[in-house]
C-alpha positions in Angstrom: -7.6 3.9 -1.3 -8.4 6.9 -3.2 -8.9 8.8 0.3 -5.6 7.6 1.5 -3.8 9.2 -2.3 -5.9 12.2 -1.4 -4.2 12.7 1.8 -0.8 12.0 0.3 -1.1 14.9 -1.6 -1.5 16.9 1.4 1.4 15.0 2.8 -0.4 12.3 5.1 0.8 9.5 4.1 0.0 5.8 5.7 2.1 4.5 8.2 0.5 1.9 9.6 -2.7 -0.2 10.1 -4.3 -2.1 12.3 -7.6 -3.6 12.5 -9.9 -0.6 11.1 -7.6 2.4 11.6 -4.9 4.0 9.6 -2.5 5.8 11.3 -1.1 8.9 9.2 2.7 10.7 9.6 3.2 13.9 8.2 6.1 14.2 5.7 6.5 15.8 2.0 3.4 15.6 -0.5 3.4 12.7 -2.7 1.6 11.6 -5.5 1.2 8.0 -5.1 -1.5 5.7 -5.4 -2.4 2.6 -2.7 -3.8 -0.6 -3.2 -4.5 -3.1 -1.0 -4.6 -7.1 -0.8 -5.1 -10.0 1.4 -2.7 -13.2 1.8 -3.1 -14.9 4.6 -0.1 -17.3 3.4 2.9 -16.3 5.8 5.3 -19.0 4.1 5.2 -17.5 0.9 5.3 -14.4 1.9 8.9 -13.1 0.8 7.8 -13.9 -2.4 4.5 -12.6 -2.4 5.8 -9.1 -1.4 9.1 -9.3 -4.6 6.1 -10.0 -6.9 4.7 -6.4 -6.4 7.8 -5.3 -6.0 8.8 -6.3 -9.4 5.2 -4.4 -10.3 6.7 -1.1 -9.4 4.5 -1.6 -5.8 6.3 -0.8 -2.8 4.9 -2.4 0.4 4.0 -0.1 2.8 2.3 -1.8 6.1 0.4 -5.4 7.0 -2.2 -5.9 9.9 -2.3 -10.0 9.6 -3.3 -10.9 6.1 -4.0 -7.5 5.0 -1.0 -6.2 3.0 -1.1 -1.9 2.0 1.0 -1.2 -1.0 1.7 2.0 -3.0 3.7 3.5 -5.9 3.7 6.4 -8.5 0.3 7.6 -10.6 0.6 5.2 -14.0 2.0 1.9 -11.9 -0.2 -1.3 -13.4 -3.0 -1.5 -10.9 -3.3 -4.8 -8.9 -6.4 -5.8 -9.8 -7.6 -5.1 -13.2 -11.2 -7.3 -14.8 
């Protein structure tokens, strides 16, 4: 994840996923960070996604149960101890 803010900065930020490769579009620098998580529950879904909405994550790509998620430096991470 840290790779993928690294490249943000430079303005390569993630499109898409699938299996084990990130595919990267060019566009304006960002200063984001990504997290990802895994929920292989497709019902619950919509809901799933509006609770890291409401966390100030914005969704970004899935691949299956594998969900990619990112928003501005100082967001709540997703996974704290």
């Amino acid at each position: 994840m840290k790779k993928l803010s690294d490249l943000a900065k430079e303005g390569w930020i993630l499109d898409s996923f699938k299996f084990i490769f990130y595919k990267l579009k060019k566009s304006q620098p960002e200063d984001v960070i990504y997290s990802v998580d895994y929920n292989e529950d497709k019902m619950e879904w919509d809901s799933y996604f509006e609770i890291f909405k409401d966390g100030g994550w914005d969704h970004v790509c899935s691949y299956g149960e594998v969900h990619f998620f990112k928003s501005k430096i100082g967001t709540a991470p997703v996974y704290t101890d």
